[in-house]
Phi, psi and omega in degrees: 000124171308155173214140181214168188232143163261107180307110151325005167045017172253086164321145145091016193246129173236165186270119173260324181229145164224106123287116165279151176245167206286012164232045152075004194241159182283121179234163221219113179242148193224178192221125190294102180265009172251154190263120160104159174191173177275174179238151214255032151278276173272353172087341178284152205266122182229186199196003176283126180306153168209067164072155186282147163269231199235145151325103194233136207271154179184125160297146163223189194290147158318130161231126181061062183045352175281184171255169188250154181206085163314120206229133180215117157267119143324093184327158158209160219228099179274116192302080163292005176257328159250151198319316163270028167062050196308150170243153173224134183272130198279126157294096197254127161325323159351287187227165188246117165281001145297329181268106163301009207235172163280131178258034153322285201297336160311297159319298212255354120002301211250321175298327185293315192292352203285144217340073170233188160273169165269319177308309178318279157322291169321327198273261205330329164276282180096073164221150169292150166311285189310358207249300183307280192313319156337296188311300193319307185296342132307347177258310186229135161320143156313310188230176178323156140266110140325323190277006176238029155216122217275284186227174172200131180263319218232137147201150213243122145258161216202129155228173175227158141279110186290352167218083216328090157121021178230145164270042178270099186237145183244144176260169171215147214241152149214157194237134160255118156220142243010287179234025171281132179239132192228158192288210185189305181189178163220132192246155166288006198223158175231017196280140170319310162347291179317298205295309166316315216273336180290301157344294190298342161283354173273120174302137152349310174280340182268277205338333204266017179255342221245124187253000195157111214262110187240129194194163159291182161331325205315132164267025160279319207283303194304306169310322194279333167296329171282333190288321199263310208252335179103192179278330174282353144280136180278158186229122178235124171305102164301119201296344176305290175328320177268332172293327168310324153317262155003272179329315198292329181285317191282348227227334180302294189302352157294306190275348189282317198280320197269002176263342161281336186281330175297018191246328206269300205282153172288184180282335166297325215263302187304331196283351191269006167285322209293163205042028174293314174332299173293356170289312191288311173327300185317134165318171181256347171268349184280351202263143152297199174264336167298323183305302186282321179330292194291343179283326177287299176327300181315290197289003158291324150299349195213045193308298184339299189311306147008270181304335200282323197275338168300339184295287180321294177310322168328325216261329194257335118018256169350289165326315213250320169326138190245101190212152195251194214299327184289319173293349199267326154350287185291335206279308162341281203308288205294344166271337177264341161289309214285320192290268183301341172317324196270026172048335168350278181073011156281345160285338188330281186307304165335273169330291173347268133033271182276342166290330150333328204237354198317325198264313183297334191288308196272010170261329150341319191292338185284305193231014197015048153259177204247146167259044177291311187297351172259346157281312170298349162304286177329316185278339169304296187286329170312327171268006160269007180266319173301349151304302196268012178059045164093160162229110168273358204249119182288342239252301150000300189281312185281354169221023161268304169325279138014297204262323171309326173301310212230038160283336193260333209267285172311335169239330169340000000 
């Protein structure tokens, strides 16, 4: 049989022996070459022998698809500086004494897991589940590390649901600088309380960095961003949120108008409608000339529908137009006389809404960013709870999201 050899890759250790075992996997028994350890009493460095400690068996990384099995009895070291003469068992960088595994094996563990399962791993490795959650919890924090974020300009507030048709809603925070996006927190709560206090926990050198807090309506979020950052961060209303506002008048004024032309209309006639919703939704640069056609039919029949749906565009127009804060203001005010002028009252609730909101809504207009990158955050975590068939726990959740980001980038 060819043989060829591979470094083990374990400061301090030389190999005294390599077996296979009768199920084809390696075991590789070593011997500790650095002299000496602390004693885990007085904290001082002693280095007098006392004998061996008990055998400790430990995964390491695959070779040629089989397992690695590592073998070590630790030295141990008896302590002349305290009084009962304490003995301590040599602690190796290596490996974790909580851990069966090296923490090679570990890191690659956690690389394997980056969009994946813990169930998944557990097969395909045939390491325990509780062994897989272990690593994660030695490895990645419960909560943010401040001291591993450097600056932050932008941050995103949010919320979800952790269970579709439940009001178990958690906010999730993400901080953006320059085109970096990193997770902050996952809170168990949307309550303003929840949210300030976390806020109120960004080290002082990140605060003063932070130019600008961009979320939705909620007026937990919003409030709770003003008490905590002042007048000098702008608090910007996501323009998305408000277009989803808007919409909500067209899609009232669709259903109200396509259930009547179906009373009016033949049966043939009505059918050439079906599916108009995704007509109306379409960008306007985006519609065909078949498009605009069947849109014009429409709205001869259904002019309401008609005005409602041109109001909105006016409105996403407006958004997409690069004018600054003060023009968008007014350009707002001339929407909302027309809006009401026009007796309609399907804005009614809308208009409300955004007057509440005006100076945060027209601050979008100053540096025109979005709390998209907190959707797309959003869009994430959804498909990892539909991996792992939920996650319930936010502390969890904050830290598999954690790892599908910044997994590749730390065990790669």
């Amino acid at each position: 049989m060819e043989m060829f050899e591979i470094p083990l890759d374990i400061p301090g250790v030389k190999i005294e022996k390599v077996s296979i075992t009768k199920e084809g996997n390696f075991l590789v028994t070593v011997s500790s070459t650095v002299i000496g350890t602390r004693c885990h009493k007085c904290g001082r460095h002693i280095c007098k022998p006392y004998g061996y400690g008990r055998e400790v068996t430990l995964r390491h990384l695959p070779i040629l698809g089989k397992k690695v099995f590592i073998v070590i009895r630790p030295p141990r070291y008896i302590c002349e500086y305290c009084d009962d003469h304490t003995t301590t068992t040599q602690q190796a960088e290596w490996y974790n004494w909580k851990s069966i595994h090296t923490k090679k094996y570990e890191e690659y563990l956690l690389l394997s897991l980056v969009n994946s399962t813990v169930s998944d791993i557990s097969i395909k490795e045939d390491v325990g589940y509780e062994s897989v959650m272990g690593a994660i919890d030695r490895y990645i924090s419960h909560d943010v590390d401040w001291e591993n974020i450097r600056n932050i300009d932008l941050i995103g507030i949010d919320e979800i649901s952790l269970k579709k048709g439940h009001k178990d809603f958690v906010t999730i925070v993400t901080g953006r600088a320059d085109s970096s996006i990193t997770i902050l927190a996952v809170l168990k709560d949307r309550t303003k309380e929840v949210v300030k206090k976390f806020l109120l926990s960004i080290p002082s050198r990140i605060k003063k960095q932070i130019k600008e807090v961009c979320t939705d309506m909620y007026d937990g979020f919003v409030n709770a961003a003003k008490e905590v950052f002042g007048k000098k961060t702008k608090i910007t209303i996501d323009r998305f949120h408000i277009a989803k506002h808007y919409r909500k008048s067209l899609d009232q004024a669709r259903k109200k108008e396509m259930k009547k032309l179906k009373s009016e209309l033949p049966e043939e006639e009505y059918k050439r409608y079906k599916g108009i919703i995704w007509l109306l939704r379409k960008q306007e640069m985006d519609l065909t000339d078949e498009d605009r056609k069947l849109l014009k039919d429409l709205f001869e029949k259904a002019p309401t529908l008609g005005i409602v749906y041109s109001m909105c565009n006016e409105l996403t127009s407006l958004f997409n137009s690069n004018v600054s804060k003060t023009k968008s203001k007014n350009a707002i005010n001339r929407w909302i006389t027309k809006a009401k002028d026009s007796g309609l009252g399907y804005f009614d609730k809308f208009i409300s809404t955004i007057g509440n909101w005006m100076d945060e809504v027209t601050n979008y207009f100053v540096n025109r960013n979005t709390s998209g990158f907190v959707e797309g955050f959003n869009n994430k975590i959804k498909v990892i709870k539909r991996r792992c068939y939920g996650i319930l726990n936010p502390k969890h959740l904050f830290q598999r999201i954690f790892l599908d980001v910044e997994g590749y980038r730390l065990f790669a």
